[in-house]
N, CA, C and O of each residue as an XYZ file, in Angstrom:
732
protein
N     -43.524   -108.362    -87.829
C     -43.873   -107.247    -88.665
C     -45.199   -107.530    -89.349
O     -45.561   -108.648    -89.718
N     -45.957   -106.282    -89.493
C     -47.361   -106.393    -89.826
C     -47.335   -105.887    -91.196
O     -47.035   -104.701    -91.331
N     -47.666   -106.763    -92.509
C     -47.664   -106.152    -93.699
C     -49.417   -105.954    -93.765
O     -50.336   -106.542    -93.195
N     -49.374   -104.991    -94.610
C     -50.553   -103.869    -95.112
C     -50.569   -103.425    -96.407
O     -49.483   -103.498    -96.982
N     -51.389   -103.034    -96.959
C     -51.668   -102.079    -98.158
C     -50.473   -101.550    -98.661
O     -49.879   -100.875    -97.821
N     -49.765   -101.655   -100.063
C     -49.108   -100.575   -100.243
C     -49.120   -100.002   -101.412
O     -49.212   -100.609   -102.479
N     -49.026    -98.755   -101.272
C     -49.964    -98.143   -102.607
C     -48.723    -98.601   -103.609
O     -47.553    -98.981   -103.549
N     -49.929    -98.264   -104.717
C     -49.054    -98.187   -106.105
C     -47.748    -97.439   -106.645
O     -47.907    -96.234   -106.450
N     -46.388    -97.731   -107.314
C     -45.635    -96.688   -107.352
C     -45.164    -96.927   -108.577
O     -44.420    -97.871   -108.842
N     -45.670    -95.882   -109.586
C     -45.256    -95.901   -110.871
C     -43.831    -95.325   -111.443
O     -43.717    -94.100   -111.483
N     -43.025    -95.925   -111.770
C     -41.231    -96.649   -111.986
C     -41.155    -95.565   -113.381
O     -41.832    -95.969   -114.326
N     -40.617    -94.611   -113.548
C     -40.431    -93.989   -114.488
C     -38.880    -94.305   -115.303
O     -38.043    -93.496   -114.903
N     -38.533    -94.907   -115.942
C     -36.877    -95.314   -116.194
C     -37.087    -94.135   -117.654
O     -38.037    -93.703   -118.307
N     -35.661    -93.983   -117.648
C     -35.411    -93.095   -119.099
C     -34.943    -93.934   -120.426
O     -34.458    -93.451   -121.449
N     -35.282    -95.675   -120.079
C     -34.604    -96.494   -121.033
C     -35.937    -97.642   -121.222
O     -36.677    -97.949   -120.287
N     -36.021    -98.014   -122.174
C     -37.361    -99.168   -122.159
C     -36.684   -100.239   -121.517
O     -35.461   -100.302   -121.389
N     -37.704   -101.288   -121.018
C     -37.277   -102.650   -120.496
C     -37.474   -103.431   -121.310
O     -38.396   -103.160   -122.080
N     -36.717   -104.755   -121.527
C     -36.745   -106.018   -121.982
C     -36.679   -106.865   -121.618
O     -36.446   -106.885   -120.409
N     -36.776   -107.761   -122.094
C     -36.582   -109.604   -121.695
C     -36.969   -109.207   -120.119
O     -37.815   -108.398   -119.736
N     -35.706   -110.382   -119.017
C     -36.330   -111.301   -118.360
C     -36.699   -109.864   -117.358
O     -37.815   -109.954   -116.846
N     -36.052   -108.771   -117.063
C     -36.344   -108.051   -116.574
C     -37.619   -106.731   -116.297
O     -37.985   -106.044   -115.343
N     -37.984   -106.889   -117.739
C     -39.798   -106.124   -117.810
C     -40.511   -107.177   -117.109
O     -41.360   -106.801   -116.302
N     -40.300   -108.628   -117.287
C     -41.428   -109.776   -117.374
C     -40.851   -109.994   -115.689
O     -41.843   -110.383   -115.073
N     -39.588   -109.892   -114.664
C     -39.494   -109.420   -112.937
C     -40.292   -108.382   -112.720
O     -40.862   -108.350   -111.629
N     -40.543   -107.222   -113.745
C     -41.261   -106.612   -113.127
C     -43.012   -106.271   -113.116
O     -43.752   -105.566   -112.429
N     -43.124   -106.894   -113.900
C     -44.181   -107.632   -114.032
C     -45.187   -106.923   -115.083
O     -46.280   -106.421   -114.822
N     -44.622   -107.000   -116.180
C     -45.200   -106.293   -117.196
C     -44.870   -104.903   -116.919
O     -46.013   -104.461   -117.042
N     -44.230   -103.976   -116.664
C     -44.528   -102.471   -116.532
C     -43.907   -102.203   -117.620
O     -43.755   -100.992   -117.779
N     -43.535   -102.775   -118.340
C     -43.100   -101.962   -119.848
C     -44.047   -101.561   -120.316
O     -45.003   -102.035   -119.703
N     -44.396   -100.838   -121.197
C     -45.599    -99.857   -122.141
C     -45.075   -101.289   -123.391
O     -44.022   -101.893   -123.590
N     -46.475   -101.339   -123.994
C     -46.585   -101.670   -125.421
C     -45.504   -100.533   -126.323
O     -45.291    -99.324   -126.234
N     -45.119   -101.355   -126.977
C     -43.977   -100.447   -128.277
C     -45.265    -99.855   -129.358
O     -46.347   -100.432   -129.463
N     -45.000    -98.958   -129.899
C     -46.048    -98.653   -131.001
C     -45.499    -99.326   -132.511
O     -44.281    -99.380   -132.684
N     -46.421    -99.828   -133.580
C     -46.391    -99.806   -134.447
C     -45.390    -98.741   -135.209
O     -45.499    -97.612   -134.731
N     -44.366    -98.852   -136.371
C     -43.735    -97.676   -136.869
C     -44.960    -96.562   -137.740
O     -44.863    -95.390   -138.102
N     -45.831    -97.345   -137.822
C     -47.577    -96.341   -138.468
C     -48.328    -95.670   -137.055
O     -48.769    -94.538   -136.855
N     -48.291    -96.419   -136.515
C     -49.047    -95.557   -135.286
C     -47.970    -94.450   -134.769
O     -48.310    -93.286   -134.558
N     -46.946    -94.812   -134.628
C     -45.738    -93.791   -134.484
C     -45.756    -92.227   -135.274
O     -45.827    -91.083   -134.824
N     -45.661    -92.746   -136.577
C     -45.676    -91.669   -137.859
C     -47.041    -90.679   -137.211
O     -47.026    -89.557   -136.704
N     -48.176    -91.636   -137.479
C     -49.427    -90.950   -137.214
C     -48.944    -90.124   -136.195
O     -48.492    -89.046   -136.580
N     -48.920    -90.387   -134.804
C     -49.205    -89.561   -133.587
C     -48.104    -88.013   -134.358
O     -48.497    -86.875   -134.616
N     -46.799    -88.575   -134.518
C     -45.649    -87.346   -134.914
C     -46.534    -86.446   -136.177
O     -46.290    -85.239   -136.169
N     -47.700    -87.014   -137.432
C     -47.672    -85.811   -137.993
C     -49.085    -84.933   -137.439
O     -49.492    -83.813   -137.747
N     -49.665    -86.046   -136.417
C     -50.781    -85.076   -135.989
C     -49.889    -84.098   -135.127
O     -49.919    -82.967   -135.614
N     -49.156    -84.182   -134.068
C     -48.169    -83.265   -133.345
C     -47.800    -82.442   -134.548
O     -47.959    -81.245   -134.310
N     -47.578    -82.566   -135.158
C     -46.815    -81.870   -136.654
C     -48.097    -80.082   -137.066
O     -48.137    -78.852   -137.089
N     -48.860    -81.364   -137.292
C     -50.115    -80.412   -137.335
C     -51.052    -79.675   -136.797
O     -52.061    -79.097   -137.200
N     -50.202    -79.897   -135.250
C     -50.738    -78.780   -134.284
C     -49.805    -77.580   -133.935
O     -49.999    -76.467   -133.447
N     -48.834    -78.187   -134.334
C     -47.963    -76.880   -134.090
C     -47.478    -76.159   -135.411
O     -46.699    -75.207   -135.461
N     -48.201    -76.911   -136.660
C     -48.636    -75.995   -137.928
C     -50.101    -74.951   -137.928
O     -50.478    -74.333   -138.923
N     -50.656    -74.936   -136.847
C     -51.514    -74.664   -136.650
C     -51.129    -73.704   -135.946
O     -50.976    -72.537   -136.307
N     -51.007    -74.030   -135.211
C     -50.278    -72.843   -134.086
C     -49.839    -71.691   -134.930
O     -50.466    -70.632   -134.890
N     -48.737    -71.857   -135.732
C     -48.332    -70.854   -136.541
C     -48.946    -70.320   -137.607
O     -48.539    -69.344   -138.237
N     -50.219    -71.134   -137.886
C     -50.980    -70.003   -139.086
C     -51.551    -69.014   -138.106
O     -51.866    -67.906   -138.541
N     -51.734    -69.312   -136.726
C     -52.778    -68.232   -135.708
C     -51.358    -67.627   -134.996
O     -50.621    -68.303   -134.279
N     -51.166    -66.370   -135.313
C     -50.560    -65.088   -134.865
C     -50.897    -65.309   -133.005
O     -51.850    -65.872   -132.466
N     -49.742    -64.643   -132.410
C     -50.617    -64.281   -130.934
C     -51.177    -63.041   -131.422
O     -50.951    -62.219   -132.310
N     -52.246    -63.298   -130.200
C     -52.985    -62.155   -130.076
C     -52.731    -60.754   -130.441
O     -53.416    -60.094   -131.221
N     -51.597    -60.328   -129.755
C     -50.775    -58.707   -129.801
C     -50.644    -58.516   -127.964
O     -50.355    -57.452   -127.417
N     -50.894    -59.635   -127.348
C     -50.905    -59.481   -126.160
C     -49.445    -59.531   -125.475
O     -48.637    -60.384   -125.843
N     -49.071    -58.422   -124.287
C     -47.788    -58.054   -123.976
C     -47.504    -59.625   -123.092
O     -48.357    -60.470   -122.824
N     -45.940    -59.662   -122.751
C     -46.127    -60.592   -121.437
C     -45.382    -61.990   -121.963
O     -44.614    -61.976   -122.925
N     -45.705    -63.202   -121.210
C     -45.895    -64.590   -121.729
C     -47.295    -64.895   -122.383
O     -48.370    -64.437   -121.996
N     -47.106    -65.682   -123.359
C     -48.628    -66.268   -123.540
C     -48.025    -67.873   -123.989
O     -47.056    -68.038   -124.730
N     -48.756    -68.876   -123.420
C     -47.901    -69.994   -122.993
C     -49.080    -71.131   -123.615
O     -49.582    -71.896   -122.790
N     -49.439    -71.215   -124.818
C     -50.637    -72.243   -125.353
C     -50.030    -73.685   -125.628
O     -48.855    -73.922   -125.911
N     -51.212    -74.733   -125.469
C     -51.013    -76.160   -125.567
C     -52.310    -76.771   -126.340
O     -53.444    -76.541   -125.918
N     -52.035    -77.691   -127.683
C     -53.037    -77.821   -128.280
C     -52.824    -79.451   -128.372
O     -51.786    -80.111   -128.327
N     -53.851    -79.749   -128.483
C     -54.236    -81.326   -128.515
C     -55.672    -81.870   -128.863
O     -56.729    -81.269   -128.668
N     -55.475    -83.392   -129.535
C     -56.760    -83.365   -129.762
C     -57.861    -83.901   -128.569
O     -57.851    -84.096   -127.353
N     -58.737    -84.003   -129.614
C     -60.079    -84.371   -128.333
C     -59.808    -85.640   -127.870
O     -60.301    -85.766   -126.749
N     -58.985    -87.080   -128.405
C     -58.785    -88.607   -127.377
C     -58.475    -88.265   -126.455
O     -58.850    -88.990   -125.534
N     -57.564    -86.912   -126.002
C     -57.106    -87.216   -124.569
C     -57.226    -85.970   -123.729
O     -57.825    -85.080   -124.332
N     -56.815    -85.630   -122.456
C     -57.174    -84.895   -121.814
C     -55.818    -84.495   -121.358
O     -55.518    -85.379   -120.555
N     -54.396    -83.280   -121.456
C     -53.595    -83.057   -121.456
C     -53.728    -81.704   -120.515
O     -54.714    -80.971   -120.583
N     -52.674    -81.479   -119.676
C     -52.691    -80.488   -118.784
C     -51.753    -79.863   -119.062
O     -50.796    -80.630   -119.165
N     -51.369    -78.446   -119.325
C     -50.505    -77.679   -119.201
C     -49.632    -77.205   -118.079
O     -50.252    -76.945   -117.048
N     -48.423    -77.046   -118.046
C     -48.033    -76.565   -116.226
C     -46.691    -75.642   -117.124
O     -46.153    -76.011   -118.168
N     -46.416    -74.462   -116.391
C     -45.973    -73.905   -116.627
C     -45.318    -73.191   -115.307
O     -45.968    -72.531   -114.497
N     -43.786    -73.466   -115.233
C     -43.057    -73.066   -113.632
C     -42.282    -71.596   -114.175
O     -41.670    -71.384   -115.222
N     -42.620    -70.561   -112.841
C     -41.525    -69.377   -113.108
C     -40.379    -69.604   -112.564
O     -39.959    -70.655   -112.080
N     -39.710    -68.250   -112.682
C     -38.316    -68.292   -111.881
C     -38.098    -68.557   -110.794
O     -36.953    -68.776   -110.399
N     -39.162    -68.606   -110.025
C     -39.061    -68.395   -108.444
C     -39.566    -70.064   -108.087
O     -39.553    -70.430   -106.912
N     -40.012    -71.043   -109.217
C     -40.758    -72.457   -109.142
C     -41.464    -71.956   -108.445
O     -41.151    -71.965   -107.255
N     -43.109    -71.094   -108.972
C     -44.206    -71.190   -108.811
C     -44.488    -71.840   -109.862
O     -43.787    -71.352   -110.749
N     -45.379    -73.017   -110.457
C     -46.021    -73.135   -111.367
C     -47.980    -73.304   -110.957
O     -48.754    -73.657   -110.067
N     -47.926    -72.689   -112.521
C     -49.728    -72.681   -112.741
C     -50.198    -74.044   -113.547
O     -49.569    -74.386   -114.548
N     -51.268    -74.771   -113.098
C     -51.985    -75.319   -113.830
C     -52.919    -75.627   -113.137
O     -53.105    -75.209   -111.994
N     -53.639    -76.414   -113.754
C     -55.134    -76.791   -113.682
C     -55.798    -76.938   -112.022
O     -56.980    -77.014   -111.686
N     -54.634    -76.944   -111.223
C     -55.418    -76.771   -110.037
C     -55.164    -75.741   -109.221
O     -55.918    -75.304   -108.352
N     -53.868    -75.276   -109.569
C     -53.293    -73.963   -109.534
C     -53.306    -72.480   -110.318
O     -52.399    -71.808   -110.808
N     -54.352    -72.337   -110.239
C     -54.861    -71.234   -111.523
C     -54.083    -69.609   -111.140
O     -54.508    -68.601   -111.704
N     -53.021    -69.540   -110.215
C     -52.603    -67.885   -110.178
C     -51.111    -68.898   -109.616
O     -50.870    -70.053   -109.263
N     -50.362    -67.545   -109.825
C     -48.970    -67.939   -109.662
C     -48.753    -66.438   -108.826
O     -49.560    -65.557   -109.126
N     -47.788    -66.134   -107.879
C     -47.079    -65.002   -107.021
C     -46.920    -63.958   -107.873
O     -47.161    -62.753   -107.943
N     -46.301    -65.074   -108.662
C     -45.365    -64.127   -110.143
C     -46.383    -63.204   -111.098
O     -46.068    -62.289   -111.859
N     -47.846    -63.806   -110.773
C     -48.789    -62.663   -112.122
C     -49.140    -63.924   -112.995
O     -49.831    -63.833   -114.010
N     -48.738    -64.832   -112.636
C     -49.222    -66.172   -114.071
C     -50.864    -66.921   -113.552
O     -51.383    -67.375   -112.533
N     -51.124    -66.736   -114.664
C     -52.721    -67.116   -114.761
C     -53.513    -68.204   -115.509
O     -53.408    -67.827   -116.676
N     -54.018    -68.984   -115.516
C     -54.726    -69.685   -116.333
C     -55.855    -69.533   -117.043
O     -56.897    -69.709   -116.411
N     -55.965    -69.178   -118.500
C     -56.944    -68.693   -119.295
C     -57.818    -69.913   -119.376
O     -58.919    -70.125   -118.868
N     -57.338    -70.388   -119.859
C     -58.569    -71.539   -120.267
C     -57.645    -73.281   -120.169
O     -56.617    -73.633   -120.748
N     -58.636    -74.135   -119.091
C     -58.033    -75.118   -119.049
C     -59.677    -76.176   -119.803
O     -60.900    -76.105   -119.684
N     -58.851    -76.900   -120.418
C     -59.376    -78.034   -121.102
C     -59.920    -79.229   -120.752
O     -59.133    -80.066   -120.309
N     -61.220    -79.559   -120.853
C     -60.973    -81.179   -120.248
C     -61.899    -81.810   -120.809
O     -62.884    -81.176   -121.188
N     -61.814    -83.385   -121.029
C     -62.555    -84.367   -121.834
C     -64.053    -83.171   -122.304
O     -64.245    -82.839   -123.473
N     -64.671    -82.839   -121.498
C     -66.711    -82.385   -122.135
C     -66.228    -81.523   -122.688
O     -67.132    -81.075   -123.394
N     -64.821    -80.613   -122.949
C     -64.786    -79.148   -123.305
C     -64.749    -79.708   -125.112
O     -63.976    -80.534   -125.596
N     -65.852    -78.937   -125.821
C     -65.669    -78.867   -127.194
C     -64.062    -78.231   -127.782
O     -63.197    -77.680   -127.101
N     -64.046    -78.483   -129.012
C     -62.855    -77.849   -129.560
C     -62.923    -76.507   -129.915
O     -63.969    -75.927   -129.623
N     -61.953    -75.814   -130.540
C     -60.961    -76.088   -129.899
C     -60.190    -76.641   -128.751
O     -60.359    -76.144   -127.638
N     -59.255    -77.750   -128.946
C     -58.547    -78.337   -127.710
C     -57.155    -77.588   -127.004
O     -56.043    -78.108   -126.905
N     -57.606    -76.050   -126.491
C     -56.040    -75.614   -126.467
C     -56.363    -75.378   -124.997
O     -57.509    -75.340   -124.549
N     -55.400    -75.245   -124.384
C     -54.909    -74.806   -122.925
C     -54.433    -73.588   -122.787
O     -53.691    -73.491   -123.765
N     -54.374    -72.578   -122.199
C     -53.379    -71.457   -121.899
C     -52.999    -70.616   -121.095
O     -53.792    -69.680   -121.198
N     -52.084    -70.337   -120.181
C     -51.392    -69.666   -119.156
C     -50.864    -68.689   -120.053
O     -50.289    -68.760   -121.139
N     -51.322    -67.480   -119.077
C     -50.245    -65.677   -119.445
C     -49.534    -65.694   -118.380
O     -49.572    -66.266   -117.290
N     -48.826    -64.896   -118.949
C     -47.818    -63.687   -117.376
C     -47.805    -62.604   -118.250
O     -47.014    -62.503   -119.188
N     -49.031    -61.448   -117.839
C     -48.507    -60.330   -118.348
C     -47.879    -59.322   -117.901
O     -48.006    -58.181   -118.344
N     -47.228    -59.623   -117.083
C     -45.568    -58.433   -116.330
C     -45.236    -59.891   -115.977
O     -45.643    -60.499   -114.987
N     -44.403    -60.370   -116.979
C     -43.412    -61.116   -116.341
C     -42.533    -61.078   -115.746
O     -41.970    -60.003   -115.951
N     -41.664    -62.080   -114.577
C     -40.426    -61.555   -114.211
C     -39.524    -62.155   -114.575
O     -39.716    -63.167   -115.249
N     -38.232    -61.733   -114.252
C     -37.088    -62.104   -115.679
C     -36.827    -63.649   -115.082
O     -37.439    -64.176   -114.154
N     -36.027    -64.072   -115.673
C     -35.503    -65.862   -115.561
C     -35.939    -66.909   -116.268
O     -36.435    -66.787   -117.388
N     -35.767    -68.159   -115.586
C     -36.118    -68.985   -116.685
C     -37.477    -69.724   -116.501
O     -37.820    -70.177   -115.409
N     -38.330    -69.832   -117.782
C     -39.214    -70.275   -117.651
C     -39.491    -71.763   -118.096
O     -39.438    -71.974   -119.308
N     -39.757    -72.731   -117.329
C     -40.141    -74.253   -117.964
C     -41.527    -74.823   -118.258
O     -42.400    -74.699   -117.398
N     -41.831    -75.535   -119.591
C     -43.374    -75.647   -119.355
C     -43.492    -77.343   -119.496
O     -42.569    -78.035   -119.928
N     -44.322    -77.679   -119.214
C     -44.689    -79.137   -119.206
C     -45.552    -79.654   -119.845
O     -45.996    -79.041   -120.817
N     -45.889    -80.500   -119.622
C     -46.931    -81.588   -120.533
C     -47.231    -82.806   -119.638
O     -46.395    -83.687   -119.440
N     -48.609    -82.809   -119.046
C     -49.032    -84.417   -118.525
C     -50.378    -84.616   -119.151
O     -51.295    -83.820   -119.353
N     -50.243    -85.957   -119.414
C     -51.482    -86.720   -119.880
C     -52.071    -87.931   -118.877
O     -51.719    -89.110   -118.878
N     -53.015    -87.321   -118.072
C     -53.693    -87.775   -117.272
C     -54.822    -88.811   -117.448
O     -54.993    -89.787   -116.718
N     -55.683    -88.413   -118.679
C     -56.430    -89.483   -119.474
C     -57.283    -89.642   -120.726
O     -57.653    -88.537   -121.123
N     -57.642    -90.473   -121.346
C     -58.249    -90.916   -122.586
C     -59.064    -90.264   -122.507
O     -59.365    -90.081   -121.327
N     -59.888    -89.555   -123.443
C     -61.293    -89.077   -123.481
C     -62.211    -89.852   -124.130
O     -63.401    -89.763   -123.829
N     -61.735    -90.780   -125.182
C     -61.876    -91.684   -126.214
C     -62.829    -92.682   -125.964
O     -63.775    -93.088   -126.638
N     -62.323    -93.049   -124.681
C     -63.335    -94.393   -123.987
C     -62.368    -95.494   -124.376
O     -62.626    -96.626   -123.965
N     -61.378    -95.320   -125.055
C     -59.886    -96.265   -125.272
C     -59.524    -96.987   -124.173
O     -59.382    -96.200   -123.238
N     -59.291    -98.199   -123.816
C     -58.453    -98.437   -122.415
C     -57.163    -98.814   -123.045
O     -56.669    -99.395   -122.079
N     -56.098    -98.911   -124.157
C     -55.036    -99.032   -124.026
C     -54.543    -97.850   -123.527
O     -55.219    -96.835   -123.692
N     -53.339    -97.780   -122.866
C     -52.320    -96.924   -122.708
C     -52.027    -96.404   -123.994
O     -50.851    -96.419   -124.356
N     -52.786    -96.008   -124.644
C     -52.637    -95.302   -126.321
C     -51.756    -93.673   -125.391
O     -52.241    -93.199   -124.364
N     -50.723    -93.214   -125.930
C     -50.349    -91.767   -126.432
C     -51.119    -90.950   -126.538
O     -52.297    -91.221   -126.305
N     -50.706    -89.548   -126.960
C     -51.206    -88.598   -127.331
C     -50.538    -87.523   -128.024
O     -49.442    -87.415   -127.473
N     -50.650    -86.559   -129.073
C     -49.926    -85.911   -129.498
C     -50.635    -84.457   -128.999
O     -51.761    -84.052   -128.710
N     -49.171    -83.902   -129.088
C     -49.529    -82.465   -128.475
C     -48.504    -81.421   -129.045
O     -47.330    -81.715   -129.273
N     -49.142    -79.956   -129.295
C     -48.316    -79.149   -129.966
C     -48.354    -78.174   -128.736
O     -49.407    -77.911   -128.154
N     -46.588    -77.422   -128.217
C     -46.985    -76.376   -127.538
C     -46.712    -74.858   -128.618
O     -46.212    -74.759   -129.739
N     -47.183    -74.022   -127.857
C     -46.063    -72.171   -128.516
C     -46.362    -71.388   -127.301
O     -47.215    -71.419   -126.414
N     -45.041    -70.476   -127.687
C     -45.066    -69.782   -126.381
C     -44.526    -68.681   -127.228
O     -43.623    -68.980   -128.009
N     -44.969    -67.392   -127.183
C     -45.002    -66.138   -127.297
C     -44.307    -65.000   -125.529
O     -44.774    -64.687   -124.433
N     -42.963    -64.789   -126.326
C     -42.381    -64.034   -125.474
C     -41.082    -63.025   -125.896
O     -40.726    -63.174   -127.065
N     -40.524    -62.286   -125.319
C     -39.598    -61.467   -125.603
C     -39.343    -61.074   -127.393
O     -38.247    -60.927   -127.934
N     -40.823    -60.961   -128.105
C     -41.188    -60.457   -129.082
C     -41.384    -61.749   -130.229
O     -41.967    -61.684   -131.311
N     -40.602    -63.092   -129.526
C     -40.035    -64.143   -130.344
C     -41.392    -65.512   -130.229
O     -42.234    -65.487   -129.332
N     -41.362    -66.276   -130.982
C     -42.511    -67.318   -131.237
C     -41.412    -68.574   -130.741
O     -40.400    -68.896   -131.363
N     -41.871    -69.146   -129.530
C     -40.919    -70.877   -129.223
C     -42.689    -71.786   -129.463
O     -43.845    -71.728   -129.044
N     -41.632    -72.728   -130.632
C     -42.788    -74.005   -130.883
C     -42.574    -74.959   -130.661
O     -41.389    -75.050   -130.983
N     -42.982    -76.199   -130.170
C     -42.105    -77.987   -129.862
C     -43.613    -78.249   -129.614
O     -44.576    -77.632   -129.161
N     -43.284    -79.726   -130.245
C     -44.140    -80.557   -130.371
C     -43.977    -81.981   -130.147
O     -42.988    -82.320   -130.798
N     -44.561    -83.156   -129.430
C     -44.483    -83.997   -129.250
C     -45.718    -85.324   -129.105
O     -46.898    -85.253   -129.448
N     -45.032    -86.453   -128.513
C     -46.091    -87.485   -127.870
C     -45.624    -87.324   -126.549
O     -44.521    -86.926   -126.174
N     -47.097    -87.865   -125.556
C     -46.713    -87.881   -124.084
C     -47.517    -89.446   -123.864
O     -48.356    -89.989   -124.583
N     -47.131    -89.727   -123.074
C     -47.225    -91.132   -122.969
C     -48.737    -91.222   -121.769
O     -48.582    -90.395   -120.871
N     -49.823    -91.882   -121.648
C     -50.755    -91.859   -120.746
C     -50.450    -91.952   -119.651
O     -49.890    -92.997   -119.321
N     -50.634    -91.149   -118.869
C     -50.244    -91.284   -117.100
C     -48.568    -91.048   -116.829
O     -47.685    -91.464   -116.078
N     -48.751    -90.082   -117.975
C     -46.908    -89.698   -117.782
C     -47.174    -88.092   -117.752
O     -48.233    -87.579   -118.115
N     -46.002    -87.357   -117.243
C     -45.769    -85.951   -116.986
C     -44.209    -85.841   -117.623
O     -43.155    -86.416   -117.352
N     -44.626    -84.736   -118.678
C     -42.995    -84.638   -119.358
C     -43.090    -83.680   -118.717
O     -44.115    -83.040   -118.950
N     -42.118    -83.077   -117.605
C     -41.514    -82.250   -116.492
C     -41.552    -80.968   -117.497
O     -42.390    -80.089   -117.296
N     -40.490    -80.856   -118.753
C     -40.129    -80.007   -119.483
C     -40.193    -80.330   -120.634
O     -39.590    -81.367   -120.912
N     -40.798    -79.735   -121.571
C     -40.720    -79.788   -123.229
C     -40.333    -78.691   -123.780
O     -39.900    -78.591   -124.928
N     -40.482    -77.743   -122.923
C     -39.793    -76.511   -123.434
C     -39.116    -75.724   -122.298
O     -39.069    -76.070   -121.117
N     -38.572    -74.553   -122.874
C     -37.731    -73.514   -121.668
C     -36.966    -72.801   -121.884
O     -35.845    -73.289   -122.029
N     -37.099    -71.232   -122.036
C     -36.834    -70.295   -122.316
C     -36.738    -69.111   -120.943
O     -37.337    -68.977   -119.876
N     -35.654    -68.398   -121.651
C     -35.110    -66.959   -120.591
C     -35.885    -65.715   -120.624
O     -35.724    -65.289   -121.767
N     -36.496    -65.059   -120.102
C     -36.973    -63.235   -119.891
C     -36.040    -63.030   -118.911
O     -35.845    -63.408   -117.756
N     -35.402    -62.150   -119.912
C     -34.353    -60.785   -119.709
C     -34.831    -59.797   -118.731
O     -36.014    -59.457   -118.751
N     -33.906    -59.254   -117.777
C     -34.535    -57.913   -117.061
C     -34.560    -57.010   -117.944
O     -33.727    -56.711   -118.800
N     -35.854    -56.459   -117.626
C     -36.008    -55.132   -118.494
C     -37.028    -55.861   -119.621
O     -37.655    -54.957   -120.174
N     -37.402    -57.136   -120.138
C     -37.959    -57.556   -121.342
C     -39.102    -57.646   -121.170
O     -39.546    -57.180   -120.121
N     -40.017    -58.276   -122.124
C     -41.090    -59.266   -121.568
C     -41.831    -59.969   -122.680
O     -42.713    -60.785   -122.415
């Protein structure tokens, strides 16, 4: 047998590693944060999705599906319909009518927001995501990032806010229903 190249494959577990078993795998544990660097990242998240709510949506019908973050990092929005089409950053139209307004990246001045519509939505469930692809900072730790989403739909305001970890994709941070007949 002929061994070769084999790419990289990044190990996503839903539990941290320890002892002798992070150090078999050869360091892939993430650094733990400080309980201050912790606080920090949660009240900047805090304060983006306080933000969010002093700014009204627009008055625009539909989904309106925003993601705010600051300028260290470079965060992508993805947003899947009922049918698992999702839109983002390389996928800018969806079957369904979903669109990408404005995508973000390290040179883009601030405001740091992201945002996908559906204005004739179709009914079911909608999931949105969060990946953090990279530092803008010029940082090389695996530093975090905090991020606030809102989503404006079926007349109602959904807000969540979090950290996403560098070179991680939170699948779902949020996810909400359109009703037939709603929008």
């Amino acid at each position: 047998m002929r061994w070769g190249w084999v790419p990289a494959i990044r190990l996503v577990l839903p539990f941290a590693l320890t002892g002798s078993l992070a150090l078999a795998m050869g360091g892939c544990a993430k650094p733990a944060l400080s309980d201050v660097q912790l606080a920090t990242l949660k009240a900047q998240a805090q304060a983006l999705a306080d933000n969010f709510e002093a700014s009204p949506a627009d008055g625009s019908t539909g989904i309106v599906v925003r993601l705010a973050f600051g300028e260290e990092a470079d965060l992508d929005l993805y947003v899947t319909d009922p049918l698992l089409d999702t839109v983002y950053f390389a996928r800018h139209e969806s079957g369904t009518g979903g669109i990408i307004e404005a995508d973000v990246r390290c040179d883009t001045p601030g405001p740091r927001i992201e945002e996908i519509r559906f204005p004739d939505p179709w009914p079911g469930r909608y999931r949105v995501g969060v990946d953090h692809p990279q530092r803008c900072d010029g940082e090389q730790s695996p530093a975090p990032a905090a991020y606030a989403v809102t989503v404006h739909a079926n007349g109602e305001t959904y807000t969540t806010n979090g950290i996403v970890d560098l070179e991680y994709f939170e699948v779902v941070v949020l996810e909400f229903e359109i009703e037939k007949g709603g929008s």
